[in-house]
N, C-alpha and C positions, 0 to 999 in steps of 0.2 A: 320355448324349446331350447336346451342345453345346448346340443349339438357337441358335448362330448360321451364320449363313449365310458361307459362303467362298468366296471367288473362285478362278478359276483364274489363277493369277501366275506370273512368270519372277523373283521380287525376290531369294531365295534359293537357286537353283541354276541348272544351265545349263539346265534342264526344267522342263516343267511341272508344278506342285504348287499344293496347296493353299494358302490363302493364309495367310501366320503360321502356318504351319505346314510341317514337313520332311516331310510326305507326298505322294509323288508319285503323279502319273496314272497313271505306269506301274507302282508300287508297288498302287496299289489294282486297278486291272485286273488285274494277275499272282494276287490273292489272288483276288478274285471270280472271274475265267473260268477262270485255267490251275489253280488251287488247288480252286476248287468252292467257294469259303466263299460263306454267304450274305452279302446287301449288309447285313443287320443286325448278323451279327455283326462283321465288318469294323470296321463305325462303333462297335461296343461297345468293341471290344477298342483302339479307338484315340481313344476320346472324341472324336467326332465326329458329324455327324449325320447321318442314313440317305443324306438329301439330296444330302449333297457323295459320299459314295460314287457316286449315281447320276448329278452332275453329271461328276464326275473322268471314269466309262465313257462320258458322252457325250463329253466333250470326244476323248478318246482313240480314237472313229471318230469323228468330226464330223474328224479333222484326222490320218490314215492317212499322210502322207507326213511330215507332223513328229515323229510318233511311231516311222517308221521308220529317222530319221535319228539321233532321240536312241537308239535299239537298236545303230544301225550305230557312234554314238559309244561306249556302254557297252560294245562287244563290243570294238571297236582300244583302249579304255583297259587292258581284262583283256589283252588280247593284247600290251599294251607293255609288261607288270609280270607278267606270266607268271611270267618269269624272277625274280620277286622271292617267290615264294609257293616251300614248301615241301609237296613232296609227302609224306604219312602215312608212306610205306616206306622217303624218305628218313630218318625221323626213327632209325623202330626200328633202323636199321645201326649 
């Protein structure tokens, strides 16, 4: 546990994250609600504190339409390099 306090910032990515740090709002939401992890183990497994996990989940509905635009960006990024990933089945041929 940190036990410092973190803001929510834009200083290193094009999203929101925490602050002096590469973890994103949408990184910690995905683990807590689509994942099921508790908000403690979260902040365990990332040395962080309880806190900013549960600041990160507000921030991430507190602000529904920016959060959906950073989704809509993350998904046309995969979708534009598609073409540059290799599929499994390619490989074994």
């Amino acid at each position: 546990m940190s036990q410092v306090t973190r803001w929510i910032v834009r200083e290193l990515h094009d999203e929101p994250h925490l602050e002096g740090r590469r973890i994103t709002v949408q990184f910690i939401k995905t683990q807590v609600e689509d994942r099921g992890l508790e908000p403690r183990t979260v902040a365990d497994r990332h040395d962080i504190d309880v806190a900013d996990v549960y600041r990160a989940l507000t921030y991430y509905h507190d602000h529904p339409e920016e959060m959906r635009a950073v989704e809509r960006r993350r998904e046309s990024v995969v979708e534009d390099h598609e073409h540059l990933t290799t599929d499994p089945d390619d490989v074994r041929d």
